[in-house]
N, C-alpha and C positions, 0 to 999 in steps of 0.2 A: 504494500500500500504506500500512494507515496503523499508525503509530508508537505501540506502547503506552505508555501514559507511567506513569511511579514514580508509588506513591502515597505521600504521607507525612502523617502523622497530627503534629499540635501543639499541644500543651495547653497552655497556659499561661492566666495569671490575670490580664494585664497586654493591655489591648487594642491596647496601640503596639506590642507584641512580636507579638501575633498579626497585627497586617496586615501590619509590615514583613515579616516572615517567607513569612507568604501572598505577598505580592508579589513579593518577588526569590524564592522557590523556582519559583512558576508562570513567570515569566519563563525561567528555567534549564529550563522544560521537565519540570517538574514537578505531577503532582495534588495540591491539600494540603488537606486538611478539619481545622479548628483547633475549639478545643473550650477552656471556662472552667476544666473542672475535673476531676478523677480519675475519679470516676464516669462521667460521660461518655465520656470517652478507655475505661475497661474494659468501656462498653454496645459502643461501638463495636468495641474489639479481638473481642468475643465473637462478631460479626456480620459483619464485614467483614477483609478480609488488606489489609495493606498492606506497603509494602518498607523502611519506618522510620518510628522513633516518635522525635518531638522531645518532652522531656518537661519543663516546670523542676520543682528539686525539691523546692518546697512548694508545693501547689498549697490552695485553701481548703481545702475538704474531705479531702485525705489529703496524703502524704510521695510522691514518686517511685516508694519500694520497691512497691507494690502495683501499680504496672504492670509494673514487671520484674518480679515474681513471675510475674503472669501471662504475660508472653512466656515465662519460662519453663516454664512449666507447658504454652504450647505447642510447646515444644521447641525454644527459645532462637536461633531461625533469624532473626530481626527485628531486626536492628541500633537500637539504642536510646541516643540521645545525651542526655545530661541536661544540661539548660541552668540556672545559677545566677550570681547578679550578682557572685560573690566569687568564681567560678572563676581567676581568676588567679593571687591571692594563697596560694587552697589547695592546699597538692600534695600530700595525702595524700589521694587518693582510694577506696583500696583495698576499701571498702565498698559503695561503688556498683559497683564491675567485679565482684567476689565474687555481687553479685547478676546480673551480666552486661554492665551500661553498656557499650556499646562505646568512647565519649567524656565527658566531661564539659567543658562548653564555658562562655566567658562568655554570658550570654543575651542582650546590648546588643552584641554584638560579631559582628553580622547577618553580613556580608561572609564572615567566617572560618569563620561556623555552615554558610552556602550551600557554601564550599571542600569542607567536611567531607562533608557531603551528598554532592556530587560524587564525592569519594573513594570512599564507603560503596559507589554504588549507580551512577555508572557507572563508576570505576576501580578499584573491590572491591579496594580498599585498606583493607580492616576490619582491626579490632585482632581478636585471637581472643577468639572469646564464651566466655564461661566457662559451664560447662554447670553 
């Protein structure tokens, strides 16, 4: 019997993030299709379901917020971790979860990103999405 695997979508701008990312998520047993920029990631959300979106949150061409809009808009069920290199430092996040973020993570902090993943999507340990 064969094993459906998660799919996880990863934007980012930084091509050392996209492969680390690609590599240990598909290693975990994971599909992941990574992408340069916003537009991209919303061609794809509007065409393809996936089970989480890795997102950082400036991407060239647009902010984060326009991909959580659109998960939102299709019905907030898509856990959405937003990846930024100063997530450590800042704890006021309240802006991105308003929009629904389920996490906001460091984005060089690969190891802890995969944990999180794991959590989301095979031990649905999700934060509650904000609708």
């Amino acid at each position: 019997m064969k094993t459906v695997r998660k799919k996880v979508l990863i934007a980012d701008c930084h091509e050392d993030v996209l492969i680390a990312l690609e590599k240990l998520l598909e290693d975990e047993g994971f599909d992941t299709t990574t992408v340069w920029t916003a537009g991209d990631a919303l061609h794809l959300l509007d065409s393809e379901a996936f089970d989480l979106v890795l997102v950082n949150e400036y991407l060239p061409d647009a902010e984060c917020e326009g991909i959580l809009k659109a998960l939102q808009r299709k019905g907030g069920r898509t856990p959405c971790i937003v990846m930024q290199p100063s997530a450590p430092e800042i704890t006021d996040f309240s802006d991105l979860e308003q929009l629904g973020a389920t996490d906001v993570v460091c984005k060089y902090a690969y190891r802890h990103i995969v944990e999180i993943v794991n959590e989301c999507l095979v031990h649905r340990k999700t934060k509650a999405l904000v609708a």
